[in-house]
C-alpha positions, -999 to +999 in steps of 0.1 A: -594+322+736-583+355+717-562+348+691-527+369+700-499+359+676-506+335+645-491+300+652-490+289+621-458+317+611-448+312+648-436+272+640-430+281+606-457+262+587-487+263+565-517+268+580-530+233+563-500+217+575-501+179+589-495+165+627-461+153+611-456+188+600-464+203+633-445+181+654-413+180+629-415+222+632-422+221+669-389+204+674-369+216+657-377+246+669-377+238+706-343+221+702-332+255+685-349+281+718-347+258+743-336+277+775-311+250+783-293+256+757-287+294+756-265+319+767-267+337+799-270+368+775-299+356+757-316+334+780-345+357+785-355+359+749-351+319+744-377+317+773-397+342+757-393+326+724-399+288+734-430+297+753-442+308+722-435+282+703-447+257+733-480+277+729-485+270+692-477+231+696-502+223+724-530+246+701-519+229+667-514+202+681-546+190+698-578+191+664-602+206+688-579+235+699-566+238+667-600+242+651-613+267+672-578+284+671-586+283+632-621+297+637-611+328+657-584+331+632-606+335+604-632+353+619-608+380+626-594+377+595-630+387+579-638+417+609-604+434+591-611+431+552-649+446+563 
């Protein structure tokens, strides 16, 4: 798994942030980008947006994803401050 956007500022959180955390930020957020619930004007960029954010729950959401998500994080973190 490459790490492509960081789901922690995707949801909105800390990166030490809770379940209750994740899930409260998830839905919020889904509720806010949820296709459904958009304009036909900006129906692409909710679809764009909520898959985002659909990607960041299921990572953060599940502690073995979410620790190897963290791993690659901060290993790429460290390749760019050497």
């Amino acid at each position: 798994m490459a790490v492509k956007r960081d789901y922690y500022d995707v949801l909105g959180i800390d990166r030490n942030a809770d379940e209750k955390t994740i899930k409260k930020a998830y839905r919020k957020l889904a509720k806010k980008y949820h296709p459904d619930v958009s304009s036909d004007t900006n129906r692409k960029e909710f679809e764009e947006k909520f898959k985002k954010i659909n990607e960041a729950y299921t990572t953060l959401s599940d502690d073995k994803q979410r620790k190897e998500y963290d791993k690659k994080l901060k290993d790429l973190e460290k390749e760019h401050l050497e």
